[in-house]
C-alpha positions as CSV (number, residue, x, y, z in Angstrom):
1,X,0.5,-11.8,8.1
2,X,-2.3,-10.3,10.2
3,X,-4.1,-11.6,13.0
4,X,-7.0,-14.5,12.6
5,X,-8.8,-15.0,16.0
6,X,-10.9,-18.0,17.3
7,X,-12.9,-18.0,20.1
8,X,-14.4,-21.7,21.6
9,X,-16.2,-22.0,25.0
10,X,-15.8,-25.2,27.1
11,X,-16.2,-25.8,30.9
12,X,-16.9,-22.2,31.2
13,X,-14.1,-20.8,29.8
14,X,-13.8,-18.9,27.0
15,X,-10.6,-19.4,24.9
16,X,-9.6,-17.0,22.3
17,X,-6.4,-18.8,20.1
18,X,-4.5,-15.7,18.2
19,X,-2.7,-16.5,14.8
20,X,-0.5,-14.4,13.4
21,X,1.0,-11.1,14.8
22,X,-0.8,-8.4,17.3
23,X,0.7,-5.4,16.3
24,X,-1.0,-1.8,16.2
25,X,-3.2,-3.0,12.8
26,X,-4.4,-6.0,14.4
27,X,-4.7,-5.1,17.9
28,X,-8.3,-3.5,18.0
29,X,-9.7,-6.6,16.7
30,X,-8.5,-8.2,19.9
31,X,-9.2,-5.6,21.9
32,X,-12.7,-5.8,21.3
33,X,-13.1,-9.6,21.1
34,X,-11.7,-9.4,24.6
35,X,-13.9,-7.1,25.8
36,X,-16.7,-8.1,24.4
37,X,-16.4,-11.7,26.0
38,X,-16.2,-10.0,29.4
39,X,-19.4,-7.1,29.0
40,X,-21.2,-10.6,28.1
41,X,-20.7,-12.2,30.9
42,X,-17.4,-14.5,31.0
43,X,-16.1,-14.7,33.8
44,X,-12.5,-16.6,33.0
45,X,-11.2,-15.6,29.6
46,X,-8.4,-17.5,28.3
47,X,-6.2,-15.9,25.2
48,X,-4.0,-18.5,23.7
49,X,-1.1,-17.1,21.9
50,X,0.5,-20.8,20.5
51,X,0.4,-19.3,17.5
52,X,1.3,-16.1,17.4
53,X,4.6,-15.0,16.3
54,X,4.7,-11.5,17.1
55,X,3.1,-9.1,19.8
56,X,4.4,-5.4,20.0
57,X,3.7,-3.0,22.7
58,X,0.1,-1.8,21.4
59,X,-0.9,-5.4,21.7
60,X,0.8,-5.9,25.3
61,X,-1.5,-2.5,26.1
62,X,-4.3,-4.6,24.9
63,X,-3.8,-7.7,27.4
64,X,-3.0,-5.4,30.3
65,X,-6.3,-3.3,29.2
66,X,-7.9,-6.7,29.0
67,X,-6.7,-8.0,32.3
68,X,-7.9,-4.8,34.4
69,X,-11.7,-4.8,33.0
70,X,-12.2,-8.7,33.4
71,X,-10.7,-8.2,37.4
72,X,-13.3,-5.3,37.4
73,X,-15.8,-7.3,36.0
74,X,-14.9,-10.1,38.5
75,X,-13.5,-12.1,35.8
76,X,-10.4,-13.5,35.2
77,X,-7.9,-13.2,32.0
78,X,-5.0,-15.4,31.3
79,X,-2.3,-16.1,28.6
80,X,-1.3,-19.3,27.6
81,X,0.7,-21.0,24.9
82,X,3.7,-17.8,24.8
83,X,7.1,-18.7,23.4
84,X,9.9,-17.5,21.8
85,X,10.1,-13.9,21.2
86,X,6.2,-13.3,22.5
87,X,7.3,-15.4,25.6
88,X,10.4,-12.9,26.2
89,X,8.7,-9.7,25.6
90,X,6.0,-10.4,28.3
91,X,8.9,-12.2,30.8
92,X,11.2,-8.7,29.9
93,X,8.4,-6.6,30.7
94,X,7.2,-8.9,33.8
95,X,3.6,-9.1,32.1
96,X,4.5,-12.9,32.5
97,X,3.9,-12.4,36.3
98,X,0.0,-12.1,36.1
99,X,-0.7,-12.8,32.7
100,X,0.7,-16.1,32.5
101,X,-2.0,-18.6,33.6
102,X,-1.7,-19.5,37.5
103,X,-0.6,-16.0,38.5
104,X,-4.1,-14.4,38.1
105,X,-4.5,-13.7,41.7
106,X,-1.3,-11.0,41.6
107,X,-1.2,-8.3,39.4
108,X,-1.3,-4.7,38.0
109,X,-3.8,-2.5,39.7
C-alpha cells in the first residue's frame, strides 16, 4: 500500500491525515505537502498519522525536516493519532518528545 494524503483546514489549522505507509517511495509526497503548507503561510500544521501503519526512517527524516522549517517559519508542526508500531518508533527514537502534540515548545534545534 502507498501513501494517500488529505489535507483539511479548520480553526486555522491545517491537518494533513496520512493513510498507508511513509516509507522512502512515499515520503517526498509528504515532504512536499508539508512544506508547502508552511511557505504558504500556515502557521500550526497538524499531520495525523491514525492511519498509517508504517513509517521508516526516511519518513521520520521527513517530520524532523518538517518540524525545523515550520519553527523557522514561526509555525508549529505536530503529530497526532501514532500507535502501534508508528507510535514505538517515534517513542524509541524520542521523536515522541516534540513531535507528539503538546510538546511543540521543546525540541530538536
Amino acid at each position: 500500500m502507498g501513501l494517500a494524503l488529505h489535507t483539511t483546514r479548520q480553526e486555522g489549522r491545517a491537518t494533513i491525515a496520512a493513510r498507508g505507509s511513509i516509507d522512502l517511495h512515499s515520503s517526498d509526497e509528504l515532504r512536499s505537502r508539508l512544506t508547502e503548507l508552511v511557505d504558504a503561510g500556515e502557521r500550526e500544521v497538524v499531520v495525523d498519522l491514525t492511519a498509517v501503519d508504517f513509517c521508516d526512517s526516511s519518513g521520520l527524516n521527513v517530520l524532523v525536516r518538517a518540524y525545523k522549517h515550520a519553527r523557522a517559519q514561526n509555525a508549529t508542526l505536530t503529530v497526532t493519532g501514532a500507535y502501534g508500531r508508528v507510535e514505538n518508533v517515534l517513542r524509541t527514537t524520542g521523536l515522541d518528545r516534540f513531535l507528539i502534540g503538546g510538546a511543540a515548545g521543546e525540541g530538536v534545534g
